[in-house]
MARBA-3410 file (N, C-alpha, C, O; in Angstrom, 1 decimal):
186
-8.0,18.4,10.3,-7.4,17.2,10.6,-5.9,17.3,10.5,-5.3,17.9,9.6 ~ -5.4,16.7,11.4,-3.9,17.0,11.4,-3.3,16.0,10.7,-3.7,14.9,10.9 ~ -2.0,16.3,9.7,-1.6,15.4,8.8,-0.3,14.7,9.5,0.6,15.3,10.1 ~ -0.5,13.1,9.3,0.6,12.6,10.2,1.3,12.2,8.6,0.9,12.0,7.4 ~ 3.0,12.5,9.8,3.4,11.8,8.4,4.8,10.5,9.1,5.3,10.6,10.2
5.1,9.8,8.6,5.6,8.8,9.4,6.6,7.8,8.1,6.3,7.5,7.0 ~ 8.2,7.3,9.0,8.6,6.4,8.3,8.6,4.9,8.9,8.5,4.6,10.0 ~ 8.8,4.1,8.0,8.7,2.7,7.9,9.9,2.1,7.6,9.8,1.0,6.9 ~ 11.3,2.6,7.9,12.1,1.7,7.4,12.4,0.2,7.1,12.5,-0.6,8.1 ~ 12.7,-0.2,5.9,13.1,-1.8,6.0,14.6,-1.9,5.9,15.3,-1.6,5.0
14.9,-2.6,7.3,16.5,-2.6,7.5,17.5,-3.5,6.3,18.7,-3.7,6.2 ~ 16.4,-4.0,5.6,17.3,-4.8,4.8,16.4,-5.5,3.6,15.5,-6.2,4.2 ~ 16.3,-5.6,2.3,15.8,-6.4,2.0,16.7,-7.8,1.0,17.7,-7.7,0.3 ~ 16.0,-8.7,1.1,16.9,-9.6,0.7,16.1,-10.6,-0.8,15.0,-11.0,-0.8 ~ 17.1,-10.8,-1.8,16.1,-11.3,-2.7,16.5,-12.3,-2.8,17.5,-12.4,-2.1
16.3,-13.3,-3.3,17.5,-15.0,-3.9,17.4,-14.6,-5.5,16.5,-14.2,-6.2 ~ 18.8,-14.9,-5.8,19.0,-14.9,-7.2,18.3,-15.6,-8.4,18.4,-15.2,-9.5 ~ 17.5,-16.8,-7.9,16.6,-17.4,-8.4,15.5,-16.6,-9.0,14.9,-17.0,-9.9 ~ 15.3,-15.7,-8.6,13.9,-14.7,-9.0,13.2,-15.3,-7.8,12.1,-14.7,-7.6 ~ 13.4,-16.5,-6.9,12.1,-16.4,-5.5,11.3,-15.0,-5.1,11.4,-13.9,-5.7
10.5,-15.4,-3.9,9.9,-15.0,-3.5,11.3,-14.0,-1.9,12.3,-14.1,-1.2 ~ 10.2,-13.1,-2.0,11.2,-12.1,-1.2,11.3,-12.4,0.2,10.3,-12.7,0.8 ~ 12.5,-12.4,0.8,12.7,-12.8,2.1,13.0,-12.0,2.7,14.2,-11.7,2.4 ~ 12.6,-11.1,3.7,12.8,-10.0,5.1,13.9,-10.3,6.1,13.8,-9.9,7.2 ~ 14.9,-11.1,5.6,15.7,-11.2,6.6,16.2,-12.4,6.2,15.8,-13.0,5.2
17.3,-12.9,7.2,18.0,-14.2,6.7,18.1,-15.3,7.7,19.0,-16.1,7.8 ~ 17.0,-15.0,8.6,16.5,-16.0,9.4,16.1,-16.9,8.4,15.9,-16.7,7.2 ~ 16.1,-18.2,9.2,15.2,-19.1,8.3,15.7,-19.5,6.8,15.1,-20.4,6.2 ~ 16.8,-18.8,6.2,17.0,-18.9,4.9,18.0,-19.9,5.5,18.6,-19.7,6.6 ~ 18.2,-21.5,4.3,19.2,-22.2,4.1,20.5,-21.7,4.1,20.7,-20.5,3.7
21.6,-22.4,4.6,22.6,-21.9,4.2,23.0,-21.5,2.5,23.5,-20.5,2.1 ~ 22.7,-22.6,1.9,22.7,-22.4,0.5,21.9,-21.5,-0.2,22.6,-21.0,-1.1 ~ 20.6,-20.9,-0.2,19.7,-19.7,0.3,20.4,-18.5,-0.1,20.5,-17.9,-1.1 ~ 21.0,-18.4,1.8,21.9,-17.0,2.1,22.8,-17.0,0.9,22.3,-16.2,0.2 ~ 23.8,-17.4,0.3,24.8,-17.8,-0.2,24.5,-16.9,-1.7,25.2,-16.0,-2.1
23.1,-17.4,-2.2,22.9,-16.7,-3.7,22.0,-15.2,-3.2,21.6,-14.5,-4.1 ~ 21.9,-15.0,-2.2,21.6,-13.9,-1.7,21.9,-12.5,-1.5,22.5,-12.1,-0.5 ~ 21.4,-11.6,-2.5,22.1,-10.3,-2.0,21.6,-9.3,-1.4,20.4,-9.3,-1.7 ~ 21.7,-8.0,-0.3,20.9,-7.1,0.4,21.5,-5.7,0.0,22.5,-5.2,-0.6 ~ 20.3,-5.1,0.8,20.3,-3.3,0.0,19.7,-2.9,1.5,19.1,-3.7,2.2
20.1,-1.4,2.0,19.6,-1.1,2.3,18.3,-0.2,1.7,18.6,0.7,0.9 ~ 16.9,-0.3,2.0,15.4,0.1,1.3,15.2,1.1,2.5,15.3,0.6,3.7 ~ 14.9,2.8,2.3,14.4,3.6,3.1,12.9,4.1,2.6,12.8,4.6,1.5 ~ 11.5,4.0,3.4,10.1,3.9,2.7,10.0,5.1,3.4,10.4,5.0,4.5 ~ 9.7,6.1,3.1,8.8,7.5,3.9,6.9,7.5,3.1,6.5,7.4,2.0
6.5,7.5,4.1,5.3,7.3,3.7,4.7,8.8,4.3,5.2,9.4,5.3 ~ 3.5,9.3,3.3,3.3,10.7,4.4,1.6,10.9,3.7,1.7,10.5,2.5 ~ 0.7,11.2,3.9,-0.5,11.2,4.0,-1.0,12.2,3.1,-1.5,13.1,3.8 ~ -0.9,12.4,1.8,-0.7,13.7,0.8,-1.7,14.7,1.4,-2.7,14.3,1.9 ~ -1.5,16.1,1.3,-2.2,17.2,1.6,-2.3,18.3,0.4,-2.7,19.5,0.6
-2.0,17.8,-0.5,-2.0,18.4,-1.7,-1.8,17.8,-3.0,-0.9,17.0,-3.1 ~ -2.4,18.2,-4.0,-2.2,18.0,-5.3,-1.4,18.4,-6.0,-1.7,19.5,-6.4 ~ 0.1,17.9,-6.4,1.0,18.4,-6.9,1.1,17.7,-8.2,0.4,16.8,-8.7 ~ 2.6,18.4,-8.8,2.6,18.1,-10.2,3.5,17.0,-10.0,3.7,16.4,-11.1 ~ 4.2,16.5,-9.2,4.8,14.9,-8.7,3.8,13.7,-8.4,3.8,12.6,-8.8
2.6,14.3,-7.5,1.4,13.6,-7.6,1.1,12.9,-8.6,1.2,11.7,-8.8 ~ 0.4,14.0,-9.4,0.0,13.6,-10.6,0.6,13.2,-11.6,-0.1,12.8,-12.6 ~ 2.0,13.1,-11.7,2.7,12.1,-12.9,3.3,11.3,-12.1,4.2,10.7,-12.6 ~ 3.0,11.1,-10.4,2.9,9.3,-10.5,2.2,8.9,-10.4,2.6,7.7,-10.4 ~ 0.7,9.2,-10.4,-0.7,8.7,-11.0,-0.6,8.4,-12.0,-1.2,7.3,-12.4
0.2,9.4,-13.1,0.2,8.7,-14.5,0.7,7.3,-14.5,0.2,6.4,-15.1 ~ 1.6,7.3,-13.9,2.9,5.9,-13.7,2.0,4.7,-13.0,2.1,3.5,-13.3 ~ 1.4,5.1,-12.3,0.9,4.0,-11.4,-0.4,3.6,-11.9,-0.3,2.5,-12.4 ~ -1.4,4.2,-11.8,-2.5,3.6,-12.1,-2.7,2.6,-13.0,-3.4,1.6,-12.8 ~ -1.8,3.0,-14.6,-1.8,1.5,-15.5,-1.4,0.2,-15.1,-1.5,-0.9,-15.7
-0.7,0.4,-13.5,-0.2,-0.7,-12.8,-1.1,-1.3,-12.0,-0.8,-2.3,-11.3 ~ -2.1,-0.8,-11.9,-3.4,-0.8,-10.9,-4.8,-1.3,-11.6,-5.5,-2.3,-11.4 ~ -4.9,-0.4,-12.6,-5.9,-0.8,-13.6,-5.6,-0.6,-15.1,-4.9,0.2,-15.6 ~ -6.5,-1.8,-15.8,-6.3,-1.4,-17.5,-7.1,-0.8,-17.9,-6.8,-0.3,-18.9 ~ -8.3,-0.4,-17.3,-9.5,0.5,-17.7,-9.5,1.6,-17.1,-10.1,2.4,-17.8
-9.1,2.2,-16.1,-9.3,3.1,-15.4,-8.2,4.1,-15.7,-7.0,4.0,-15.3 ~ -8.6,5.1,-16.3,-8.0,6.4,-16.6,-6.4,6.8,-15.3,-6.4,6.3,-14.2 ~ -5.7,7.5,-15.6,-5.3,8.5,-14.1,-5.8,9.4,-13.3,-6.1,10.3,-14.1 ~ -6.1,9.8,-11.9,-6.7,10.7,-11.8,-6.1,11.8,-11.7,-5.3,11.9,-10.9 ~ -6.5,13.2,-12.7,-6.2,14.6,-13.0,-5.8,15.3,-11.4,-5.6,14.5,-10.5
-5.8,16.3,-11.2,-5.2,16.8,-10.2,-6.0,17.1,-9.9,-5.6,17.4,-8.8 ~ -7.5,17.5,-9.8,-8.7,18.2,-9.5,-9.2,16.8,-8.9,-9.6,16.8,-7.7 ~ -9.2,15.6,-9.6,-9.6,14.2,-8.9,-8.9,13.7,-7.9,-9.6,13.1,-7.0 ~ -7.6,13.9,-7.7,-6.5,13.8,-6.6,-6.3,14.8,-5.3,-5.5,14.7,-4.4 ~ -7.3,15.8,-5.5,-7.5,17.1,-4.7,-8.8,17.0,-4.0,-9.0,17.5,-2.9
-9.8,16.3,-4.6,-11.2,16.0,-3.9,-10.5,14.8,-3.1,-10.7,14.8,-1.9 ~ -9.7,13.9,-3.5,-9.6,12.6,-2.7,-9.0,13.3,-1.6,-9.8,13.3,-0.6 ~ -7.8,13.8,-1.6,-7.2,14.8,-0.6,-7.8,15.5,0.1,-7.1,15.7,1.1 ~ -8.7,16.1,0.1,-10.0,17.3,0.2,-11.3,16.7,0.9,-12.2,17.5,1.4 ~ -11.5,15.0,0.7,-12.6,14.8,1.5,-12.0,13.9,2.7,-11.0,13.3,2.9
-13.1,14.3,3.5,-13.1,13.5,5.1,-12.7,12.2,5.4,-12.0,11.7,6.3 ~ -13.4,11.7,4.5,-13.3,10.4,4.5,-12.6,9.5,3.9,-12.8,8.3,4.1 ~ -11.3,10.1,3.0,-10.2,9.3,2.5,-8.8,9.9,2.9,-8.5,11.1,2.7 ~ -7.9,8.9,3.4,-6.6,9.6,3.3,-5.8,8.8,2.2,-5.7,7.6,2.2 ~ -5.1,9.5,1.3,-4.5,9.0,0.3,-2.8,9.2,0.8,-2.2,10.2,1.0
-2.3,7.7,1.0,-1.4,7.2,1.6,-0.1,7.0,0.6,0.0,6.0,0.0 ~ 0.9,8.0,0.5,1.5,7.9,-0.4,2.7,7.6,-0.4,3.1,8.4,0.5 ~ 3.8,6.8,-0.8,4.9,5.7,-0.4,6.1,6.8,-1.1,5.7,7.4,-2.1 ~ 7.6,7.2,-0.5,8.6,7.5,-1.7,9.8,7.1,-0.6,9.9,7.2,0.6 ~ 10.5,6.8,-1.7,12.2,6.2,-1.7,13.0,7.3,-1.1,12.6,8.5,-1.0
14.2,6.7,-0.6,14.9,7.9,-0.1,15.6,8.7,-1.3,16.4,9.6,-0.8 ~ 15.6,8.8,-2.4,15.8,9.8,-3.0,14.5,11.0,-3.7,14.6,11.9,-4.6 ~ 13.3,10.4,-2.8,12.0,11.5,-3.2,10.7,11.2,-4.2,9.6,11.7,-4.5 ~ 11.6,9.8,-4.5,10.3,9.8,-5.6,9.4,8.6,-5.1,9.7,7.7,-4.3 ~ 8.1,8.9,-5.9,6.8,8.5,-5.1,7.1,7.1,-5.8,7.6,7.1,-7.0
6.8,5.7,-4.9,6.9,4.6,-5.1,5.3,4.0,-5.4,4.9,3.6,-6.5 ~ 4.7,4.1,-4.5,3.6,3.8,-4.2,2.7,4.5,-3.2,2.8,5.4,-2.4 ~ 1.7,3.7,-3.7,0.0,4.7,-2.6,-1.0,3.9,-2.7,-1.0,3.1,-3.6 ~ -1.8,4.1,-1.9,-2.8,3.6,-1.0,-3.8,4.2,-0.5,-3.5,5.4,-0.2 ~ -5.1,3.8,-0.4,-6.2,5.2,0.0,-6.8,4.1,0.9,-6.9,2.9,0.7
-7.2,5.2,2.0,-7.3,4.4,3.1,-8.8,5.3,3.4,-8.8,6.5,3.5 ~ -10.0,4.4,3.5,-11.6,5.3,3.9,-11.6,5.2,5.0,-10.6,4.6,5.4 ~ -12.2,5.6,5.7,-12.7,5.6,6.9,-14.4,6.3,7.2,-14.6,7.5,7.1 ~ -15.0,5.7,7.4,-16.4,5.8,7.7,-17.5,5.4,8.9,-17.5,4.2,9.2 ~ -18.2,6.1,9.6,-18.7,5.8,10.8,-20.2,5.0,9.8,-20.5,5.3,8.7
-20.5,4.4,10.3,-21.8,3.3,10.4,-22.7,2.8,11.5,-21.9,2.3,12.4 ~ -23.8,2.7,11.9,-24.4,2.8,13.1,-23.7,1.7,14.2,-24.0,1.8,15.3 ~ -22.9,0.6,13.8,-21.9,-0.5,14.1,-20.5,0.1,14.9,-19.9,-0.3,15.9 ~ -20.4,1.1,14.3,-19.0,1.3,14.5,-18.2,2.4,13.4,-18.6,3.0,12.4 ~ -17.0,2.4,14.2,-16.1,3.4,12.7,-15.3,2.1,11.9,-14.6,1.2,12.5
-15.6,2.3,10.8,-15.1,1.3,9.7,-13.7,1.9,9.0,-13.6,3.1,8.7 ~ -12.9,1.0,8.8,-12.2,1.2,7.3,-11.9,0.2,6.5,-11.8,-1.0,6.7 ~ -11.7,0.8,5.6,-11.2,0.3,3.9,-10.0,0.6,3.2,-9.6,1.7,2.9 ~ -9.2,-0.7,2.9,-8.0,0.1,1.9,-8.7,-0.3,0.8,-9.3,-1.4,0.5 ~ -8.4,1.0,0.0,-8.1,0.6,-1.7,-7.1,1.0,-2.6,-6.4,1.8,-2.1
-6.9,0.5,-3.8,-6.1,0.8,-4.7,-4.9,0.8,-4.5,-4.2,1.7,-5.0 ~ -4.3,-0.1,-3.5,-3.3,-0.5,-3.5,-2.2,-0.6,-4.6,-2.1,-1.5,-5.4 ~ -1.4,0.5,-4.6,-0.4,-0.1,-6.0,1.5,0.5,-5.4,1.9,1.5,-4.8 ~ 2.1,-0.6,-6.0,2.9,-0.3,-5.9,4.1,-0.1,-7.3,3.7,-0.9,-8.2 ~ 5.2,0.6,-7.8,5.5,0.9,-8.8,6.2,-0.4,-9.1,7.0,-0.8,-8.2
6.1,-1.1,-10.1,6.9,-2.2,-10.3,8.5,-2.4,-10.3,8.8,-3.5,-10.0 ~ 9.3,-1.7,-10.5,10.2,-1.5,-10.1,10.7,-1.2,-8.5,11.9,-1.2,-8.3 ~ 9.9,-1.0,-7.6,9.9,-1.3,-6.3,9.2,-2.4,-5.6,8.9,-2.4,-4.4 ~ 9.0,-3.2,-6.4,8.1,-4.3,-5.6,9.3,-5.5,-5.0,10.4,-5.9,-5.4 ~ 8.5,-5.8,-3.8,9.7,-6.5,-2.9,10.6,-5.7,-2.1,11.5,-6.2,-1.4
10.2,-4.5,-2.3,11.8,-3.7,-1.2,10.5,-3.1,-0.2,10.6,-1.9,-0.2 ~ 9.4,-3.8,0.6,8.7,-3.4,1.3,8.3,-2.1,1.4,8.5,-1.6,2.5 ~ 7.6,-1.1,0.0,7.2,-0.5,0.0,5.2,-0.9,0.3,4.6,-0.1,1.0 ~ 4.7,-1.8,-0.2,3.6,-2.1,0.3,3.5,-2.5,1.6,2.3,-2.3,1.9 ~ 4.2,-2.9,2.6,4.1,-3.2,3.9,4.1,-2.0,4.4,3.2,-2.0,5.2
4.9,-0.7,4.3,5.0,0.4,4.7,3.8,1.1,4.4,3.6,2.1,5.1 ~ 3.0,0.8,3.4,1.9,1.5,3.4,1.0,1.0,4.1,0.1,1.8,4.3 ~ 0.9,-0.4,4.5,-0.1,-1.3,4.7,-0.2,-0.9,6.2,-1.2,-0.4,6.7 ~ 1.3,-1.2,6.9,1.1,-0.5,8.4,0.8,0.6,8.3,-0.4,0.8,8.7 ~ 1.5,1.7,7.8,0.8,3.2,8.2,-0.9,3.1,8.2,-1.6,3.7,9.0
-1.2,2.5,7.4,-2.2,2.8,7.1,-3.4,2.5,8.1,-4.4,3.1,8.4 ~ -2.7,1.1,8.6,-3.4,0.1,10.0,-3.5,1.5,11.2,-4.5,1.9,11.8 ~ -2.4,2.1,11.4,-2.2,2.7,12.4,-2.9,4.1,12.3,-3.2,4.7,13.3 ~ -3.2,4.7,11.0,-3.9,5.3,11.2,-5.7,5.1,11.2,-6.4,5.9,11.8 ~ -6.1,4.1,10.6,-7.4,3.6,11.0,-7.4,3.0,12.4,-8.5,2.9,12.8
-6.4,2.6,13.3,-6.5,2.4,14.9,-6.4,3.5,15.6,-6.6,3.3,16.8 ~ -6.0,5.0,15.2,-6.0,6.4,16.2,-7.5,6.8,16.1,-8.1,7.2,17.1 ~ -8.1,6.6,14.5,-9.3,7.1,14.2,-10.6,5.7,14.3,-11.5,5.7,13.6 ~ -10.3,4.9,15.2,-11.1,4.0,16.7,-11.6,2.6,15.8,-12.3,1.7,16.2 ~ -11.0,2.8,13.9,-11.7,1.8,13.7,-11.2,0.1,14.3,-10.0,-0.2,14.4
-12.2,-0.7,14.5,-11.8,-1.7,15.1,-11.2,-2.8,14.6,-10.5,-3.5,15.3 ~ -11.5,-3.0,13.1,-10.9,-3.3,12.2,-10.6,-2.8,10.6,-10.9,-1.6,10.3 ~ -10.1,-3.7,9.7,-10.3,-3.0,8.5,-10.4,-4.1,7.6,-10.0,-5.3,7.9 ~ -10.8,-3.8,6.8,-11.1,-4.6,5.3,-10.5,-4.1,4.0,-10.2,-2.9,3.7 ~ -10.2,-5.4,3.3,-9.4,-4.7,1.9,-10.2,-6.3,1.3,-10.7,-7.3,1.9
-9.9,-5.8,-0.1,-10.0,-7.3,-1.3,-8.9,-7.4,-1.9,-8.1,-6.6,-1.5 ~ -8.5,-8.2,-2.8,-7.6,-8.4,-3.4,-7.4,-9.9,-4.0,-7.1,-10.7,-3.2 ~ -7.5,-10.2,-5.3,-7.6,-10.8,-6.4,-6.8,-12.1,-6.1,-5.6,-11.8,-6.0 ~ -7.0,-13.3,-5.8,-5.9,-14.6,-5.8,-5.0,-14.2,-7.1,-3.9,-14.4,-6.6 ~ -4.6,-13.9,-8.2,-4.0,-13.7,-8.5,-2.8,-12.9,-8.1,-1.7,-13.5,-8.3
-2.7,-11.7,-7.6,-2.1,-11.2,-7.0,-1.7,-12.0,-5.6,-2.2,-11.8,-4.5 ~ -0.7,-12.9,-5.9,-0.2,-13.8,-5.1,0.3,-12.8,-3.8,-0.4,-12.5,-2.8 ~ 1.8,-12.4,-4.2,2.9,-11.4,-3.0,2.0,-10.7,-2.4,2.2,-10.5,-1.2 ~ 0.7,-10.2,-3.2,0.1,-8.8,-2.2,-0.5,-10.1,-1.3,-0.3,-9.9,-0.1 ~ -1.3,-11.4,-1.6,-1.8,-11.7,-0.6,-1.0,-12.1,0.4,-1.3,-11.9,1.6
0.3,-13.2,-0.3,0.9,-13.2,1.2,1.3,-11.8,1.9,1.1,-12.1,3.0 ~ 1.6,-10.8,1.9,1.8,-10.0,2.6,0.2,-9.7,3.4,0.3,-9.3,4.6 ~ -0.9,-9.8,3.0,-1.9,-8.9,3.9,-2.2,-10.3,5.1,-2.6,-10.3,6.3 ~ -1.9,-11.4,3.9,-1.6,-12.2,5.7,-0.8,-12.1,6.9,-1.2,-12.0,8.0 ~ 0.7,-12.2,6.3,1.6,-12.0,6.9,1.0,-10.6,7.9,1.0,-10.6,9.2
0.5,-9.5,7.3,0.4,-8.4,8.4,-1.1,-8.4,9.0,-1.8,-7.4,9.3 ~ -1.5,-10.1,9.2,-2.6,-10.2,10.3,-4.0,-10.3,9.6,-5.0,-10.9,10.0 ~ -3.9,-9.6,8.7,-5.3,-10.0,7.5,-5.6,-11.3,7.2,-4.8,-12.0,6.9 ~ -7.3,-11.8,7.5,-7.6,-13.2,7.5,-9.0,-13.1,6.2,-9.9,-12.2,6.0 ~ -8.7,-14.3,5.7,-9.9,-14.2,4.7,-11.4,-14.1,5.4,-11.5,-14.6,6.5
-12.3,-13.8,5.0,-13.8,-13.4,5.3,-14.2,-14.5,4.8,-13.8,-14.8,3.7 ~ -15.3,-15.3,5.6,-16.6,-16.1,4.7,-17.6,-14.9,4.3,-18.2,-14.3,5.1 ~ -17.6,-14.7,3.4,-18.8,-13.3,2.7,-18.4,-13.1,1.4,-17.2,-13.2,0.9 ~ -19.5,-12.8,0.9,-19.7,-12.8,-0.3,-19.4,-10.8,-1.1,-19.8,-9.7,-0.8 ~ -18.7,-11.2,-1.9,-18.8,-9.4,-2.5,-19.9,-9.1,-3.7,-20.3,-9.8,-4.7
-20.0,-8.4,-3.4,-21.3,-7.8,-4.8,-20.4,-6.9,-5.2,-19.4,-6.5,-4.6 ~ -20.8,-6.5,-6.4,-20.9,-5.3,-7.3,-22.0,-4.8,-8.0,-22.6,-5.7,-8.7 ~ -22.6,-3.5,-8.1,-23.5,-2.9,-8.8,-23.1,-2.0,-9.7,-22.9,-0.8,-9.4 ~ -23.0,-2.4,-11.1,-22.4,-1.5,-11.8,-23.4,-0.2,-12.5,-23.0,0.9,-12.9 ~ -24.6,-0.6,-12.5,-25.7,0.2,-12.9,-26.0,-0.3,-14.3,-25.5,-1.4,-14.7
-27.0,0.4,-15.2,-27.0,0.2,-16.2,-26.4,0.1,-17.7,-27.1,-0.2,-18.7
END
């Protein structure tokens, strides 16, 4: 499988000094708005990991506690099968000075219906949140589940996590009437 790798730049991001919610531009913002307003240029490279390295794996250390409270980091042998199987591409986010921001794993699965996908484990490093590093993974990620024919995709994500949901709206994600299960086993 050939590894794409692709950037997403965000030409600008803009925050309000208030602590608001993040604004992509200064359309639409009040005059008074723009005014407490400051911008950065944000560069996202996103690239489809092909290997288990030792930057990998200690930003797994960093990230995952941002992701989950129970779930361990995954070791480099666990980040190498993800890497290593067919069916997942592990979508990995870094800043223009190299370091990994965020990632994303993206399944892909044929079903007698169709080719399916799935995002999971969405995380972004808290200290980058708002400078559209999850949008850049969200698209890559779209685009590569539309070369590999799936028709749509699916993700979950917790009403608490407000920003991630406006954002999966904003990029065209609509809520499902369906119900989710879990089987945890015994």
């Amino acid at each position: 499988m050939t590894v794409r790798k692709g950037c997403y730049p965000v030409a600008y991001a803009a925050f309000p000094s208030d602590g608001g919610s993040l604004n992509t531009g200064f359309r639409g913002l009040s005059a008074r708005t723009r005014g407490r307003v400051r911008s950065r240029a944000v560069a996202i490279r996103v690239e489809i990991a092909d290997q288990s390295t030792d930057d990998l794996v200690e930003a797994f250390v960093r990230l995952t506690p941002q992701l989950s409270r129970s779930a361990p980091p995954p070791g480099r042998e666990e980040l190498a099968a993800i890497i290593d199987s067919p069916a997942t591409h592990l979508l990995v986010a870094y800043d223009d000075a190299g370091r990994i921001q965020g990632s994303l794993t993206l399944v892909l699965f044929r079903i007698p219906t169709g080719m399916r996908a799935w995002i999971e484990d969405v995380v972004v490093d808290a200290d980058a949140r708002g400078q559209g590093v999850g949008e850049a993974l969200n698209r890559y990620a779209l685009d590569v589940a539309a070369e590999h024919g799936a028709r749509s995709v699916d993700l979950t994500s917790r009403p608490s996590r407000e920003a991630a949901n406006r954002l999966y709206q904003r990029l065209g994600f609509e809520p499902r009437e369906t119900n989710v299960y879990r089987y945890s086993g015994s």
